[in-house]
C-alpha beads as a LAMMPS data file, in Angstrom:
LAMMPS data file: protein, C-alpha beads

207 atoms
206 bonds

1 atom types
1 bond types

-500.0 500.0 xlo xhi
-500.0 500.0 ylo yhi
-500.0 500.0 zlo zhi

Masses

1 110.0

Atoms # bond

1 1 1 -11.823 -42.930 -128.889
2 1 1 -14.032 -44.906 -127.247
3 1 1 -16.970 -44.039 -129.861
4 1 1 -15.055 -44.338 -132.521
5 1 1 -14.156 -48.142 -131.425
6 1 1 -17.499 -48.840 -130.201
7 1 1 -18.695 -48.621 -134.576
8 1 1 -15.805 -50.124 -135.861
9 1 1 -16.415 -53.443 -133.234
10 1 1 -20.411 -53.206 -134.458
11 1 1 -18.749 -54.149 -138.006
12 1 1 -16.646 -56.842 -136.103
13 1 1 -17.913 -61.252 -135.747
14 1 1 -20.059 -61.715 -132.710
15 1 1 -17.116 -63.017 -130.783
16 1 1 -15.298 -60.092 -130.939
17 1 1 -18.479 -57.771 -129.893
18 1 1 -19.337 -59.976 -126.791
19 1 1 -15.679 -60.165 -125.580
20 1 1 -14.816 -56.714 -125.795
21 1 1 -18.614 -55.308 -124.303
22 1 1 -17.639 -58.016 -121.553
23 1 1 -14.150 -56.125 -120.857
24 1 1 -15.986 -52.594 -121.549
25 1 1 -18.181 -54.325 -118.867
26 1 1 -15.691 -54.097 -115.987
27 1 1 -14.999 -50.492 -115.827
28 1 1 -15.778 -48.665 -112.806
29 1 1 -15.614 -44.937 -112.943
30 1 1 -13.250 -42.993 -110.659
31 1 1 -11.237 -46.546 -109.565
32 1 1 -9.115 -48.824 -111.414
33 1 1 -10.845 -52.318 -112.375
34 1 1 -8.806 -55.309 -113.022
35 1 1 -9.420 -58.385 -115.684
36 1 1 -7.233 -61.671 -115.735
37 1 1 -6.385 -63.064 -118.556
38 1 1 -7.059 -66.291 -117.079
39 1 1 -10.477 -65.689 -116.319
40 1 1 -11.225 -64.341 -119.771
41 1 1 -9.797 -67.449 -121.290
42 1 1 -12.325 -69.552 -118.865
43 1 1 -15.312 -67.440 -119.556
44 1 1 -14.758 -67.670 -123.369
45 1 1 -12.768 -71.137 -124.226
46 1 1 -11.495 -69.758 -127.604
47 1 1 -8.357 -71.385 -129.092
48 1 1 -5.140 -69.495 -127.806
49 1 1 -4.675 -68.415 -131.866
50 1 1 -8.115 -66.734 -131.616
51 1 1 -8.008 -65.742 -128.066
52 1 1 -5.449 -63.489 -128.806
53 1 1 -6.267 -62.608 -131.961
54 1 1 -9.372 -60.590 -130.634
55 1 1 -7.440 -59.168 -127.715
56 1 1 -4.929 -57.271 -129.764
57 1 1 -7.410 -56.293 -131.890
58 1 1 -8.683 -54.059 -129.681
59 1 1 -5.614 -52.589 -127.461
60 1 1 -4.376 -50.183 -129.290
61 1 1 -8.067 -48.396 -129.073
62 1 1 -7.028 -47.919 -125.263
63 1 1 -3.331 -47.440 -124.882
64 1 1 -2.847 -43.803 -124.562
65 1 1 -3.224 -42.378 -121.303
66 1 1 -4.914 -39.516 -121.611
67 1 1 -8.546 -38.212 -121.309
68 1 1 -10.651 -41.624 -122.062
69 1 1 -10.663 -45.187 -121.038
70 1 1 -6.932 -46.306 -120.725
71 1 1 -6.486 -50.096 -120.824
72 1 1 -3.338 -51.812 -120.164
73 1 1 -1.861 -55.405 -120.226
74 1 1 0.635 -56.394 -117.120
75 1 1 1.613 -59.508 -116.362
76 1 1 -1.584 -61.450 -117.487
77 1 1 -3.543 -58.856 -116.032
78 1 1 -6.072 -56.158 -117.776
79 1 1 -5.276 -53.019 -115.719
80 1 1 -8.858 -50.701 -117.210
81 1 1 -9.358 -47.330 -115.824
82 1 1 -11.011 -44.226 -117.052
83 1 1 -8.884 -40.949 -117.249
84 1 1 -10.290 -37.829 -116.646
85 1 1 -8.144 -34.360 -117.873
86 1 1 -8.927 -31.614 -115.074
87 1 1 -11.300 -28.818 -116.125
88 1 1 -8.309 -26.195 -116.437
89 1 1 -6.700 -28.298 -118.944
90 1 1 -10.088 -28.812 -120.500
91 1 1 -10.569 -24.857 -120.574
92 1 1 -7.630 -24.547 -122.496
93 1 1 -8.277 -26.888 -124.795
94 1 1 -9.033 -25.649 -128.592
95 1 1 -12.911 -25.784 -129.290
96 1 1 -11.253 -26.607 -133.069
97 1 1 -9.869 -30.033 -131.246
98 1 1 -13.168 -30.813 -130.299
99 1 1 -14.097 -31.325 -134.234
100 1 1 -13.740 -35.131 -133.877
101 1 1 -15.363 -35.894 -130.702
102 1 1 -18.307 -34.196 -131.666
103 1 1 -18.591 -36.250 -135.131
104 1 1 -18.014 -39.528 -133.012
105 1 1 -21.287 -38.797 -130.742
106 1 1 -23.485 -37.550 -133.771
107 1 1 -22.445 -40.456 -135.956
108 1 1 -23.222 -42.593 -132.823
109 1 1 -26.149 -40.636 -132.279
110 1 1 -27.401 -40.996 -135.821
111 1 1 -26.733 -45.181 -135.358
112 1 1 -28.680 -45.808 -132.578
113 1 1 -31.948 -43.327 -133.269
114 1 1 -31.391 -43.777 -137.051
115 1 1 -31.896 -40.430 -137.188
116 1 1 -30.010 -38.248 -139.510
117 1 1 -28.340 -35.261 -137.418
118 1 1 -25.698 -33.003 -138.144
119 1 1 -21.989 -32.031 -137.222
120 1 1 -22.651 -28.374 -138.303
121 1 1 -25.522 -27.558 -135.972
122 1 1 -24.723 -24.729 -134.087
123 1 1 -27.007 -25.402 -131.176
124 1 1 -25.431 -29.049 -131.735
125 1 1 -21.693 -28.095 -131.096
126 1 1 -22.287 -25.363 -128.061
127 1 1 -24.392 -27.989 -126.206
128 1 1 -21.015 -30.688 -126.360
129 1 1 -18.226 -28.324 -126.134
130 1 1 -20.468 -26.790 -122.718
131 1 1 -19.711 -30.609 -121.235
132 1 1 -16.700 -31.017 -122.492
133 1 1 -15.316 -27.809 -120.841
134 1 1 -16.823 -29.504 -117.293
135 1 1 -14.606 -32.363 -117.466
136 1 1 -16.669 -34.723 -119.346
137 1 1 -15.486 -37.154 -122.050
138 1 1 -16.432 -39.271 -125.168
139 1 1 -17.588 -42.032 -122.647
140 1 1 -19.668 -40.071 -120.836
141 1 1 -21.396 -39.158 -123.929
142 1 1 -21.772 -42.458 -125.256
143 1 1 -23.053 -43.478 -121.997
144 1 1 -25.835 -40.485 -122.211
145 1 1 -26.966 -42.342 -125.299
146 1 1 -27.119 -45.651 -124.751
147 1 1 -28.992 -44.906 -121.159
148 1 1 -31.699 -42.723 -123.249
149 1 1 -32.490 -44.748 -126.281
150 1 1 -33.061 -47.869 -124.151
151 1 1 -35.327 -45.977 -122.121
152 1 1 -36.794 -43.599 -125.027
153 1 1 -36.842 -45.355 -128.526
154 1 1 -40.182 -46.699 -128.975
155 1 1 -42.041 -44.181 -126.197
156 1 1 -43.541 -40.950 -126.535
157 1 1 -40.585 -39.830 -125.328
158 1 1 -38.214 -40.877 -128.662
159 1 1 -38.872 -37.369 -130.200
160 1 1 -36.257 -35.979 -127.343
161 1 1 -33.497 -38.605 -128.479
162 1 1 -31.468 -35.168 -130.017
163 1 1 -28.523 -33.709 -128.978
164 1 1 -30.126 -30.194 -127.897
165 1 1 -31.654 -32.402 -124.891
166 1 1 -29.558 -35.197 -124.438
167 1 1 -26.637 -33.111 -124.007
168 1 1 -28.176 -30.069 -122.397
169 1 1 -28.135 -28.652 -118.772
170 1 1 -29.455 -31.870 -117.114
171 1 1 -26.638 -34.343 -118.777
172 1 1 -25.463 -34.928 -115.117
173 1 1 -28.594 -36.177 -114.559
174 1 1 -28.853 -38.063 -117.407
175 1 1 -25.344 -39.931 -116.953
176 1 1 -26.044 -40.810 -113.029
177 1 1 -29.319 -43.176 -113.795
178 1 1 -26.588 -45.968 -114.239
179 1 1 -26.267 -46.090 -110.728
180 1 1 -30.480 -46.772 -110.278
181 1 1 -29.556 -49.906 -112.289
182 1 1 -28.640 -52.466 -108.930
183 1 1 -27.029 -50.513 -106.768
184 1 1 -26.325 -53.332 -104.543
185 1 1 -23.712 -54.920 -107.198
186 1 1 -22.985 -52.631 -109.841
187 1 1 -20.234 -53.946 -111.094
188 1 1 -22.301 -56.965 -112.123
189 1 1 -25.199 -54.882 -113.909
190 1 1 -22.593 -53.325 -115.907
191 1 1 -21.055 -56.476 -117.023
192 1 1 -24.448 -58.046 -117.537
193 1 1 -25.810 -55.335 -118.976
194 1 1 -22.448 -55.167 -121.828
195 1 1 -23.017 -59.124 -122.616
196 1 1 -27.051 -59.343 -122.623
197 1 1 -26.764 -56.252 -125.325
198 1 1 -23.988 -58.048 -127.188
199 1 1 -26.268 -61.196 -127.574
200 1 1 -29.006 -59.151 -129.293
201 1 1 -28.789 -60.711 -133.014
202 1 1 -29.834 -57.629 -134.875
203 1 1 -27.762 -55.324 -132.801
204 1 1 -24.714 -57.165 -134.182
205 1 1 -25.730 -56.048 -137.682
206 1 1 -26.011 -52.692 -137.266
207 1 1 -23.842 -50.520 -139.426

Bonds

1 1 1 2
2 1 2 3
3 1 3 4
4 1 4 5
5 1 5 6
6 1 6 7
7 1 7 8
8 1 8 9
9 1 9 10
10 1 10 11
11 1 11 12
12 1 12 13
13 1 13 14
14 1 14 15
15 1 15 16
16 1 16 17
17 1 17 18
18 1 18 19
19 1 19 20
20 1 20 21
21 1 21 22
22 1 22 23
23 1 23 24
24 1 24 25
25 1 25 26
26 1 26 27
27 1 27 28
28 1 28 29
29 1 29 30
30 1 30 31
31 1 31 32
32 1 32 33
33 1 33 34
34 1 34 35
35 1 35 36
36 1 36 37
37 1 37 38
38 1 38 39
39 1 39 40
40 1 40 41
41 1 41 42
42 1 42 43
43 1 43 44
44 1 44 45
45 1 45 46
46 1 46 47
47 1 47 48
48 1 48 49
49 1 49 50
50 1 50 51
51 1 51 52
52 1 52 53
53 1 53 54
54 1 54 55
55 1 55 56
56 1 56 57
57 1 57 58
58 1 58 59
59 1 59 60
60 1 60 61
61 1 61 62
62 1 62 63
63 1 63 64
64 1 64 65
65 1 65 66
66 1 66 67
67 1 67 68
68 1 68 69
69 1 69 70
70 1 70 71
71 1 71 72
72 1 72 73
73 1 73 74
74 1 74 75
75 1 75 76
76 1 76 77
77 1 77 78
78 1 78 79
79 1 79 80
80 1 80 81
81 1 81 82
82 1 82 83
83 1 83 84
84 1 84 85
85 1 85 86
86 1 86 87
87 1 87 88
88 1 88 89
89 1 89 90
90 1 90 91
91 1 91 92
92 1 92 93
93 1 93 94
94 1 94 95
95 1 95 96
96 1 96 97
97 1 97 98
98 1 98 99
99 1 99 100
100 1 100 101
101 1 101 102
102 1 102 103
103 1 103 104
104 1 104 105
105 1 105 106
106 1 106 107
107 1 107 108
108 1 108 109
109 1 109 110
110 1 110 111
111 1 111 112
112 1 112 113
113 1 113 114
114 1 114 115
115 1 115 116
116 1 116 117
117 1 117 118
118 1 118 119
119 1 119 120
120 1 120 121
121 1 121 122
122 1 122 123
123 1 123 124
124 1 124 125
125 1 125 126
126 1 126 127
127 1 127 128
128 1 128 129
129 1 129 130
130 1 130 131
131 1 131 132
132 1 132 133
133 1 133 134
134 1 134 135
135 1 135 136
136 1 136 137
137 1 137 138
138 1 138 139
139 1 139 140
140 1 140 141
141 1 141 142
142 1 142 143
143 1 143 144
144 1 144 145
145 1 145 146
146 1 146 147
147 1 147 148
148 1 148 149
149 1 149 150
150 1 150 151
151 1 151 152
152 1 152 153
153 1 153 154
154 1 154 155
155 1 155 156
156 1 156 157
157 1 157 158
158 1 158 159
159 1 159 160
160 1 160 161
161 1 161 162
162 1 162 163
163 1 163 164
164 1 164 165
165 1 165 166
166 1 166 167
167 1 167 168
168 1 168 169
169 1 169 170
170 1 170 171
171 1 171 172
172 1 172 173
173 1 173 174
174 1 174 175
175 1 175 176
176 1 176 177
177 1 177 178
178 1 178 179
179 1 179 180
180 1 180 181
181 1 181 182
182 1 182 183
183 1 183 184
184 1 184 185
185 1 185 186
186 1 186 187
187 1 187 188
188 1 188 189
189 1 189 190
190 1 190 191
191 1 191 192
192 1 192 193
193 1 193 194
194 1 194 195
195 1 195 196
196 1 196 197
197 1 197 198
198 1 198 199
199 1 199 200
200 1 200 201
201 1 201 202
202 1 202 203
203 1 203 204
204 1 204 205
205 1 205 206
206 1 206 207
C-alpha cells in the first residue's frame, strides 16, 4: 500500500508531497512514532481549509492494520507504526495474493531507474515472494530501492539497479544501510532525508 501511495502522491502539488514525505519521515521501525497535529500545523502554516484538506487525503492509504505502515489519528495526535504479519502467517499466505505487491515494486522500480521491467519474470517473482515469505513487506521493498538508486544511478554500478539483485539473498543487507546514515539521531536523517528529497523540483514531476 505504501508503493502504491508513494506514485499516486508523485502526481500530487508540492505541498502535498513535502507534507506527507515529512510524516513518512517519522516512522521508526519496530516502535510506534508519534506526530502532533499541532506541530504539523507550525511546521507548515497552511490555512486550516488546506491543512486538512491534505491530511485526509492521505489517511485512508494507512488505516488498516495489517501488514504495512498503519497510521492513525487520536486526539490531535498521529499515532504511525509499521506492522509486521509473523512469518507463519506469511507462509500461508497465497503466492497468487502476492500479484499486486509485486506490480507495486516493479512499477516503482521501473519509475525510479526508468527502466522498463516486467511483472511476468519468473526470476522476477521467486526473488520477491522469497522475502516476502521472511516477513518482509512493501516498505521494505520500497526502501531497498530508494537506498540503491541514490547510491547506484549514475555509477558503474546502475547496471545492478534490477530486481534479480536488489531483491536477492543480500536484501537484508541492502535494507540495514539506513542505519549508516547518522546513527547518532536517526530519527532526524529520516525526516531530513523525506523533506530534502521532496524539495527536488524535477522529482516532483515524475510520473
Amino acid at each position: 500500500m505504501l508503493i502504491k501511495f508513494l506514485n499516486i502522491l508523485y502526481k500530487k502539488p508540492k505541498d502535498y508531497q513535502i507534507f506527507w514525505l515529512y510524516i513518512l519521515g517519522q516512522i521508526i521501525d519496530g516502535k510506534q512514532s508519534f506526530v502532533s497535529i499541532n506541530e504539523l500545523k507550525k511546521v507548515f502554516g497552511f490555512n486550516k481549509t488546506k491543512f486538512y484538506r491534505i491530511l485526509r487525503f492521505g489517511l485512508p492509504f494507512f488505516n488498516k492494520k495489517n501488514n504495512g505502515v498503519f497510521i492513525d489519528l487520536n486526539n490531535g495526535i498521529l499515532i504511525i507504526e509499521v506492522i509486521r504479519n509473523s512469518n507463519k502467517v506469511q507462509e500461508k499466505k497465497p503466492i497468487e495474493n502476492n500479484k499486486e505487491i509485486i506490480r507495486n515494486v516493479i512499477e516503482f522500480l521501473n519509475s525510479k531507474t526508468n527502466k522498463n521491467f516486467t511483472t511476468k519474470s519468473s526470476k522476477t517473482i521467486s526473488c520477491i515472494n522469497s522475502r516476502i515469505k521472511e516477513g518482509f513487506i512493501e516498505n521494505d521493498f520500497i526502501k531497498v530501492i530508494e537506498i540503491k538508486t541514490e547510491k547506484w544511478l549514475g555509477t558503474s554500478m546502475e547496471e545492478y539497479l534490477r530486481p534479480i539483485t536488489l531483491f536477492g539473498n543480500k536484501f537484508d543487507s541492502y535494507l540495514n544501510e539506513t542505519n549508516k546514515i547518522n546513527k547518532g539521531n536517526e530519527r532526524f536523517a529520516k525526516t531530513q532525508s523525506a523533506v530534502d528529497k521532496a524539495k527536488q523540483v524535477d522529482w516532483f514531476n515524475q510520473g
